[in-house]
Steps between C-alpha positions, in 0.01 A plus 500: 500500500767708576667545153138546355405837727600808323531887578105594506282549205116585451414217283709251762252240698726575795538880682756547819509672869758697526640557891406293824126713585275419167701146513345470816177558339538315253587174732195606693189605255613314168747172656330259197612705261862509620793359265769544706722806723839578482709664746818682473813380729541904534156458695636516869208528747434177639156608627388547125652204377336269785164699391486436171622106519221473775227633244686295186473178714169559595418545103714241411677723299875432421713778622874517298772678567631674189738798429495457130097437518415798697744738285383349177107620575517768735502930382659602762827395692347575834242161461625194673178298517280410174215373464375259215094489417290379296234763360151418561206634427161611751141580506371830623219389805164587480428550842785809551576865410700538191764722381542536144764637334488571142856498250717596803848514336729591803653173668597721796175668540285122437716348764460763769137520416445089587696582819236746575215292428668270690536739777088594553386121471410541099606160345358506155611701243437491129764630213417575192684467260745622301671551823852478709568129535384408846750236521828649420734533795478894496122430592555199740806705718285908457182277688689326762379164446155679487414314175503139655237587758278612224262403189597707246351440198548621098250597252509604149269790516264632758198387327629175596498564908201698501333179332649284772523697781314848480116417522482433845730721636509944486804605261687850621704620149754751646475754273580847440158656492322216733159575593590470867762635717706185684512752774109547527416119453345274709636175486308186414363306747295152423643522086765402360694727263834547241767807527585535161831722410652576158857509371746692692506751174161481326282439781174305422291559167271745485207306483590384888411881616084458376488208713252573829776421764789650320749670748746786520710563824531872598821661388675845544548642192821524520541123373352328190415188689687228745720203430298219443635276791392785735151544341430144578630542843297800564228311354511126683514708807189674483323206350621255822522749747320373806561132357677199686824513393547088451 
């Protein structure tokens, strides 16, 4: 197996963790769809190590280690600890709020967003694509692990969630020119609903502004509009606020 895992590419069936946290994670959330870890000899805590061959025996994952492994696949000289995965693929739930996020193209901002969701108890989120690929190592490391404690799922167009997923839930477009203020709303409480966001530089379509529940947040003018990561924060915590967090 070893000579057959290369440095990472989208169309690969395999993605990595890079560091000892969102390998952790990974052990954790995702153990069946573990290949294999690899640890560099540079790796000198022995709490980390003893960690992380706890969680691979309890997977039954083979842990190897591998200085010309671990500096064949990693980016960065600072990672000592890989992770090998299989991708996999989810189903959004019924039963749960939804976030949706449609063609986001930053890796940074999609991974920091699924740590957020993460963060207020939201555990299904929907992608639409074309989008950043949720499984590339950029996306993995910027969430913290975040992704293997979620369903995250990809769709070709939005038609195709709202068919699935939208008719029994409320669907909140953040928009530009929303109908409704996030600061003035009152949040849902015996439906189920969708936070839908745009691309970090287009936003959503226009047609997502007619729709009843479409939402702006309340800006200064002194900005055209937030990052995306932070408009889904902003949003997720007005939406839960009050919630059990677990």
């Amino acid at each position: 197996m070893a000579q057959a895992i290369k440095k990472y590419q989208k169309k690969a069936e395999y993605s990595f963790t890079f560091g000892a946290f969102p390998t952790f994670e990974l052990l954790k959330n995702r153990p069946e769809a573990v290949r294999g870890v690899y640890v560099h000899s540079r790796m000198d805590s022995p709490e980390t190590f003893e960690k992380l061959k706890s969680l691979c025996d309890t997977a039954g994952v083979r842990l190897t280690i591998s200085d010309k492994q671990v500096e064949r696949l990693r980016e960065k000289d600072s990672v000592l600890i890989i992770g090998v995965f299989d991708k996999y693929r989810n189903t959004l739930r019924q039963d749960t709020d939804h976030i949706v996020l449609v063609n986001p193209s930053d890796m940074g901002n999609l991974g920091t967003i699924l740590r957020t969701c993460l963060g207020f108890a939201i555990h299904d989120v929907a992608i639409i694509e074309p989008a950043a690929d949720v499984f590339n190592p950029k996306v993995v490391r910027s969430s913290m692990g975040a992704l293997f404690r979620q369903q995250v799922m990809l769709f070709p167009d939005f038609a195709t969630y709202e068919q699935q997923y939208g008719q029994n839930r409320t669907l909140y477009p953040f928009v530009l020119h929303g109908k409704n203020v996030l600061q003035e709303l009152k949040r849902p409480e015996k439906e189920r609903y969708a936070l839908i966001f745009g691309n970090e530089a287009t936003g959503l379509p226009p047609i997502f502004e007619s729709m009843e529940h479409s939402v702006t947040i309340r800006q200064s003018p002194e900005v055209d509009s937030f990052n995306l990561s932070l408009a889904v924060g902003m949003a997720v915590y007005k939406f839960t606020e009050g919630d059990p967090l677990s």
